[in-house]
C-alpha positions as CSV (number, residue, x, y, z in Angstrom):
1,X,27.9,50.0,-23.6
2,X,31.9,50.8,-23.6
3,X,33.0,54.4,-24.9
4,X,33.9,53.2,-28.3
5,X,30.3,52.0,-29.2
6,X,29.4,56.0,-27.9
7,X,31.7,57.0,-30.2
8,X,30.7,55.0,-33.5
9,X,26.9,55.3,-32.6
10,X,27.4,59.0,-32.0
11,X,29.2,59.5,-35.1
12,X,26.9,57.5,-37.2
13,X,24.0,59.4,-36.1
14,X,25.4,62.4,-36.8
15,X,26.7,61.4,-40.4
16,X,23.1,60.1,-41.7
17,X,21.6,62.7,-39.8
18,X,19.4,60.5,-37.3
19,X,20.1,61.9,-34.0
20,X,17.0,61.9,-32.0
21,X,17.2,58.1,-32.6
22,X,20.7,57.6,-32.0
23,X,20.1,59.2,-28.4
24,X,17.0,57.0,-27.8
25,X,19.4,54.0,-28.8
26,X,22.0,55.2,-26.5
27,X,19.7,55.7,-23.7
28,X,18.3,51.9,-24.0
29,X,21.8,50.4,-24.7
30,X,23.0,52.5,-21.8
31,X,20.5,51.0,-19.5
32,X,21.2,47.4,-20.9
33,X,24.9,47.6,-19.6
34,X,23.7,48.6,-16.3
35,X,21.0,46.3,-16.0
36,X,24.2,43.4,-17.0
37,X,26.5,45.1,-14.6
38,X,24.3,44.6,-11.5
39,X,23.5,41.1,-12.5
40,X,27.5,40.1,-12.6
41,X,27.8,42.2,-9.3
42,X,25.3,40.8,-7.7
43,X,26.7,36.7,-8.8
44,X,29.6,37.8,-7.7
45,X,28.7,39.0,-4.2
46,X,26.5,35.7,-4.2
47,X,29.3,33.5,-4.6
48,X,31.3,35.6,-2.2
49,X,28.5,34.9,0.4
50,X,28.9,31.0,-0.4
51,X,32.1,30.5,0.3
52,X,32.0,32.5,3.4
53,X,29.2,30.1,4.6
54,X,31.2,27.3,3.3
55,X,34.1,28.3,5.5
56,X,31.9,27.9,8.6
């Protein structure tokens, strides 16, 4: 979740006055991006470990 969709979901929860459910939603989405950003980490250091065994 990149700042700007903090910002809009912050500001929409505050304008219709939901903000116990904008912070669960923030929380989840917050956890989604890091659950993505250790999957593309961890391809990545996978295909680094290829090619190193490649060059062997």
């Amino acid at each position: 979740m990149g700042r700007a969709e903090r910002v809009i979901l912050f500001a929409v929860g505050f304008l219709v006055d939901q903000v116990a459910v904008m912070l669960w939603l923030m929380a989840v989405l917050t956890w989604f991006t890091v659950f993505q950003r250790f999957a593309k980490a961890w391809r990545q250091l996978d295909g680094c470990r290829q090619l190193e065994g490649a060059e062997r």
